[in-house]
N, C-alpha and C positions, 0 to 999 in steps of 0.2 A: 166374711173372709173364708173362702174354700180353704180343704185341708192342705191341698199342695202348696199354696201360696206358703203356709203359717209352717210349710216345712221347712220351705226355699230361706223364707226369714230367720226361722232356727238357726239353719246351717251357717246363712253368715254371719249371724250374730257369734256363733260358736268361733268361727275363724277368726272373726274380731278379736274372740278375746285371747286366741291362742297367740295372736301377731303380737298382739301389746303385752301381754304376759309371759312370750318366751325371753330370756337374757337375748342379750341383741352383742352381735361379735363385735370383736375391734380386732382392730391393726396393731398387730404386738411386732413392734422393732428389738430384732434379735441384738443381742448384745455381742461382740467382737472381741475377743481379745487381744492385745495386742502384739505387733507380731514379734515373734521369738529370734532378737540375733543370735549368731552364732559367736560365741568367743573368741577369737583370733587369736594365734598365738603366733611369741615371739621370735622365736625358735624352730627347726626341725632337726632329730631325731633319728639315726640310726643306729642300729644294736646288731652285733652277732653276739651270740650266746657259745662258751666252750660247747654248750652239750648238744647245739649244733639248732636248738628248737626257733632261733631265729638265726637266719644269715645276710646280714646288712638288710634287716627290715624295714623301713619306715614305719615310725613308732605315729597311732594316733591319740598324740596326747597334745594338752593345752600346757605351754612353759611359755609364761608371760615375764617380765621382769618387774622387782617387786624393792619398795624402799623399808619395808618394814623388818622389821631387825628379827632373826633366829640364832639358834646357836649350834647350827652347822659348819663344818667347815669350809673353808672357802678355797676356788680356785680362781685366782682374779687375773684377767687376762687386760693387759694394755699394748694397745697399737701405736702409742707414742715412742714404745722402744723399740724397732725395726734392727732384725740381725741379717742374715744371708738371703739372698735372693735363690730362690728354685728353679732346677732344670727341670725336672722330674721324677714320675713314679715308673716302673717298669719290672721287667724281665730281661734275660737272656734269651732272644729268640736263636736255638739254635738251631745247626742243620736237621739236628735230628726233632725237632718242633716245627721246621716247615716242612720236613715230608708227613708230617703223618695230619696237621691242618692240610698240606692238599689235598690228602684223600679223601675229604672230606667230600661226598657231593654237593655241587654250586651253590644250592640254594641254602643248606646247611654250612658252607664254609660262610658265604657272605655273612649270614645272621652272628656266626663265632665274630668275625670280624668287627660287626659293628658293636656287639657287644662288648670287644675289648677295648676299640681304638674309636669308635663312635664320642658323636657331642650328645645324641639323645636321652631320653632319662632313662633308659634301660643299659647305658653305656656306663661303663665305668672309667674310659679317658685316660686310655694309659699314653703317656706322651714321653717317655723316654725308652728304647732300646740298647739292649748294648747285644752284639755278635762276635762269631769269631771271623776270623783272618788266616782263612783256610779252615780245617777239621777241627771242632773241639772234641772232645772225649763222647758228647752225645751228638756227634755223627753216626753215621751205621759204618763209617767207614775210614783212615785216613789220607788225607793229600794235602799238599800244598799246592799253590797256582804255578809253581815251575819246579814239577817233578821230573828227574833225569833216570838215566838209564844208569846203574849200578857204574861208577869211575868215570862219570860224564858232570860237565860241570853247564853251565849258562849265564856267565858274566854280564853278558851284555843282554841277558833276560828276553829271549828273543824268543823263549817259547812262554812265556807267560802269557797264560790265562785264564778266568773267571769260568771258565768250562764247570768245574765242578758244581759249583753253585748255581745253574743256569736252570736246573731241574724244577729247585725247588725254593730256594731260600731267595734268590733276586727275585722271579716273578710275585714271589709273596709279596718282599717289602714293596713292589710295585704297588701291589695292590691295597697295600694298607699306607701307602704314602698318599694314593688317592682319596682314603677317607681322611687321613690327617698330614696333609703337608708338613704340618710345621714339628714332627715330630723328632725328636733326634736320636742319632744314632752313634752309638761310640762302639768302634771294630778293635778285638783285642790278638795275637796269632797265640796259639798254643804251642808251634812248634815251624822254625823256619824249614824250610826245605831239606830235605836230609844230607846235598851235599855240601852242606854253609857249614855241617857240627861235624866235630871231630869225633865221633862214636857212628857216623851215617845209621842210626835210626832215629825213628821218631819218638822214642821214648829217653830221656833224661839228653847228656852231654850239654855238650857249649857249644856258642855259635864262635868259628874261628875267628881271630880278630883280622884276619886278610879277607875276610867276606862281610867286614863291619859295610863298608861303603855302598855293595852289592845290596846287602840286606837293606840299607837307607832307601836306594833305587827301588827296592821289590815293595817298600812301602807309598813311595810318591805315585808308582805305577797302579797299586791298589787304588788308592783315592782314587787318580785321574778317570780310569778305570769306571770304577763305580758312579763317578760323576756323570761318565758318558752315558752311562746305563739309568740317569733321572735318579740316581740317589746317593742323598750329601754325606759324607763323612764327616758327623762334628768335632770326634773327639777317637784318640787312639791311643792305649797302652802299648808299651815296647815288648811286653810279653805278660801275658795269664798266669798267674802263680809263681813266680821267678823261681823260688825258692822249694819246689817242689818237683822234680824231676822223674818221678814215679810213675805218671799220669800217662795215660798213652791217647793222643801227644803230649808231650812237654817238652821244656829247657832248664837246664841249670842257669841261671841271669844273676851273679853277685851284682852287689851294689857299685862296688865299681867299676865291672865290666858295661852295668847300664849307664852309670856319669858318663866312660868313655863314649859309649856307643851314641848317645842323647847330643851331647856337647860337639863331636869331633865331626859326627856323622848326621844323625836323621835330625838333628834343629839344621844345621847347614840346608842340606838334600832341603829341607819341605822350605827355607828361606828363599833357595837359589829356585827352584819350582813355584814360587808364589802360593805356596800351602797354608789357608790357615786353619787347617785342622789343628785341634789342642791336643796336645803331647801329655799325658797324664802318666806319671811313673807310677812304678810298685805293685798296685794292683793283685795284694795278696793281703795275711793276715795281721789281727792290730796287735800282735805279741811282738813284732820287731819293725818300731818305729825308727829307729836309726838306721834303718834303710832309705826310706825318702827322707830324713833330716839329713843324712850324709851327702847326697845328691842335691837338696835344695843348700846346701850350705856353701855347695861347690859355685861360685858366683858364672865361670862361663856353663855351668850344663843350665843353673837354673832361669836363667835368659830364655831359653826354650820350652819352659815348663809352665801349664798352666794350673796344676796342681798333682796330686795324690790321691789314690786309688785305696780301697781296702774292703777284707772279706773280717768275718768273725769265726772262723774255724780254732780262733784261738787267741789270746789275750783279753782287752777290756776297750767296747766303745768309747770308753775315754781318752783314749788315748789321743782321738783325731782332734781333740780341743789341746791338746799338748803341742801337737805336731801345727795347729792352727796359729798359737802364743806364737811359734819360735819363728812362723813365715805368712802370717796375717795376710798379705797379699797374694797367698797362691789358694787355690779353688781345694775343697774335700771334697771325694765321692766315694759312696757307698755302694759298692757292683756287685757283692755275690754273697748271696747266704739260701744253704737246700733246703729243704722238709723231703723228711724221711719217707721211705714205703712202708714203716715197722712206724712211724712218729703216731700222738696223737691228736685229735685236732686242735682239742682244746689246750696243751699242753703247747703243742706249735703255735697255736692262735697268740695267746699269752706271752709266750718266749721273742717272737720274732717281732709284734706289737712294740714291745718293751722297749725291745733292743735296735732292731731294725730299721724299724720307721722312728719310732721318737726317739730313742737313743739316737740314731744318726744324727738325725737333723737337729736336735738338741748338744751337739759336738758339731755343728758347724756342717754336716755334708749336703751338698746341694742337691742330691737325688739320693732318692735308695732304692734298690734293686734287687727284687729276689732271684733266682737261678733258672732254671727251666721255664719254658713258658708252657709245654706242652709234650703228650708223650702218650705211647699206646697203651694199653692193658698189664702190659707186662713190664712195663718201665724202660722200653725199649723207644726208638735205636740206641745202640752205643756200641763203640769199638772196642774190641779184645783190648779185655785191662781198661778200658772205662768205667766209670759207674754203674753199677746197678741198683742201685737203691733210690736214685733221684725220682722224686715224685714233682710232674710239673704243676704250673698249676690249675691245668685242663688235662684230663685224658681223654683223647680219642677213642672212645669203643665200639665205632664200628663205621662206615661210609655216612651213615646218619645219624648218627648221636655223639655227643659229647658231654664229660662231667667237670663240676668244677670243684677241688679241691681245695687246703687251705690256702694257699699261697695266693691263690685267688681274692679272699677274702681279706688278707695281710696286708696286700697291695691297693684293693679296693675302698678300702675306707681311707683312703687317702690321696688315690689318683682321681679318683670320683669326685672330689671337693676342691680339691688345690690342684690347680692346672698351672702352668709351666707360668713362670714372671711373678708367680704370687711370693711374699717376704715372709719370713716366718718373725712375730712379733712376741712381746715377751708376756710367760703365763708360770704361776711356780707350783712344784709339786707339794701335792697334799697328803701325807699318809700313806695309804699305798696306792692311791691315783697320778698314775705317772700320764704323762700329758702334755703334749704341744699344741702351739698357736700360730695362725697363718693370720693375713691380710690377702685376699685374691686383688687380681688387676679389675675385678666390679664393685674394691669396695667389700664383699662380704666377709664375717669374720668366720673362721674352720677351727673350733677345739677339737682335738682327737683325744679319747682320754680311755687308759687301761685298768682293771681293775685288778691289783694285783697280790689284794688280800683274800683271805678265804669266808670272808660275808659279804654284802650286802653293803655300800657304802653309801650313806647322803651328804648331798653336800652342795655349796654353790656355787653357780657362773657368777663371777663379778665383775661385772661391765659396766664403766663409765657410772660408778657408785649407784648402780642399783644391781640386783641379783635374781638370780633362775634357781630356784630348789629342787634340786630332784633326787637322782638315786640308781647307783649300778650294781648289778649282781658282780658277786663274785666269776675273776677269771672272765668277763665280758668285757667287748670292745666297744666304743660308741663314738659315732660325730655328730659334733652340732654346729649347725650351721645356724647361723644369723645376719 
């Protein structure tokens, strides 16, 4: 055996043994785990905070509903008790809120728009309006639709026009009737025409009563009017503040001067014209309810009345469940309450929360309505002896930008969830969680709840005998939707 051969054999004997003698691999099947659901919750969540560090957030947390017993307190909400049906959340769009949204350039006004009056989930869904009937005080200026020449009169209304409004305030609500038709609108006047008062200006007096019939005519002609122009009058007070005559515009409106006026004249005028606009008296503060009980008590004014109006500048939201007992069949609403330019947020968040939106509608009124909708830098427009301090609840600061202020957020946690036909159902307050409950027309259920002690509250949803645990800071707002 030569040496090469007894190499060759070496070598594979070598590899022999290194084949058989190395571990020999396997097929290792990875192990999996399994896959991870996500929790679902039963609930969603929004929060503004007084100190501003959330504004109607969407909260990402899990609030499942749960049988097991703590010893929180409870806010138990049941939809087997169905009280008022709802018109809406809103503002005052007034003159002086649609000139300064038109200036907005297009692309920025539309986006304002949809975010106010939009279905999208950046909208907040405001579906009730109210306006004035000529000039309110945040006009930049005053007029009525049939202004005369100093000792000229127009009985037969032949110069009446929608003129003034044609700038800025009808192209708007055009525009925003386009994103929500079914919005409504209730027109209030701050002051009729100067040659209807016995003082011929537009600040305080009375309207004479030999211009009762005239003034009936100057309101059927509005509607009609606005009707021709694609937008509906739902609802209309006889005048803004009766009882305030200061205002520039304003009227002095006693309560019996409005029975007369309601009963004799404008239920006739809107019956004989086919009107069914709703006639809402008062339309001032809840310190003198014997104003609209005096009128609803009057049996021919209240035939024409589909209910009462009120501001909080003064007395107690209770009142409207007082004024509800003694005429259960006529409608409450809630039109006017400001925030200040000096206010603060969280202070205004809290106060108007409380009062506004749940006090209303926990006293029976079908909408609630904050004041302004909008306004420039400076808290302007407004007419010599108007307001200066109203802060809307946008201010316009410049052709392209805009801010959103509290009112904004007052009104939003509630037009945002509860859309117009929704019931408000029965839920009771706990400590200092003040709180109402809706039923929407989908079926889902809307707690609004305020926190109106100074810590930190837990406590439960109780629903259909199971419950949601959670917890709101002091002085914050929150809804829950389920």
């Amino acid at each position: 055996m030569n040496n090469r051969f007894r190499m060759n054999l070496l070598a594979l004997s070598l590899m022999s043994f290194i084949f058989y003698c190395s571990p020999k691999s396997k097929t290792v099947t990875p192990i999996v785990p399994p896959p991870i659901v996500p929790v679902s919750s039963d609930m969603d969540c929004w929060i503004t905070r007084s100190d501003q560090s959330m504004r109607l957030e969407k909260q990402n947390v899990v609030l499942r509903f749960d049988a097991t017993a703590n010893s929180s307190q409870n806010i138990q909400v049941d939809e087997t008790q169905t009280v008022q049906t709802i018109e809406g959340f809103g503002y005052t769009l007034t003159g002086g809120s649609a000139q300064v949204i038109s200036q907005l350039n297009a692309t920025v006004k539309a986006q304002l728009l949809q975010e106010l009056f939009g279905t999208n989930t950046n909208s907040i869904g405001i579906s009730y309006l109210r306006i004035s009937l000529g000039a309110s005080d945040l006009n930049s200026s005053t007029f009525s639709y049939d202004d005369m020449p100093a000792g000229q009169t127009d009985l037969a209304l032949a110069n009446f026009s929608l003129a003034p409004d044609k700038d800025y305030l009808i192209p708007l609500l055009k525009e925003i009737l386009l994103i929500n038709p079914n919005i409504k609108i209730m027109s209030c006047p701050w002051s009729p025409p100067v040659w209807m008062k016995d003082n011929n200006s537009t600040i305080g007096g009375s309207l004479q009563p030999k211009y009762y019939d005239v003034y009936a005519r100057y309101f059927v002609k509005y509607i009609q009017m606005m009707k021709a122009e694609g937008i509906p009058i739902d609802a209309i007070t006889p005048q803004n503040e009766p009882l305030n005559p200061a205002n520039n515009p304003s009227l002095l409106m006693l309560a019996t001067e409005q029975a007369n006026f309601v009963k004799n004249n404008l239920g006739p005028a809107f019956q004989a014209a086919g009107i069914s606009t709703k006639i809402i008296i008062y339309d001032h503060n809840c310190d003198k309810p014997e104003y609209p009980l005096s009128i609803l008590n009057d049996a021919a004014a209240k035939q024409y009345v589909s209910g009462s109006a009120f501001h909080l500048y003064g007395g107690s939201i209770n009142v409207l469940s007082s004024v509800h007992s003694a005429h259960p069949d006529k409608g409450l609403y809630f039109t006017e309450q400001w925030t200040s330019s000096t206010g603060d947020f969280g202070g205004d968040l809290r106060w108007h929360i409380k009062n506004v939106v749940i006090g209303s509608m926990l006293n029976w009124s079908k909408v609630a309505l904050e004041w302004n909708l909008a306004n420039d830098a400076n808290y302007g427009p407004h007419t010599i002896g108007g307001c200066t301090q109203c802060k809307g609840a946008i201010t316009v600061n410049n052709p392209d930008s805009y801010s959103k202020n509290v009112a904004f957020y007052i009104i939003a946690h509630a037009s945002k969830f509860v859309p117009a036909g929704s019931v408000r159902i029965a839920s009771n307050i706990s400590g200092n969680l003040n709180n109402v409950a809706f039923k929407t027309p989908l079926g889902k259920i809307v707690l609004l709840v305020e926190n109106d002690g100074n810590a930190t509250e837990v406590f439960n949803i109780k629903y259909h005998d199971k419950w949601v645990n959670t917890s709101l800071e002091a002085g914050a707002v929150a809804t829950y939707v389920w």
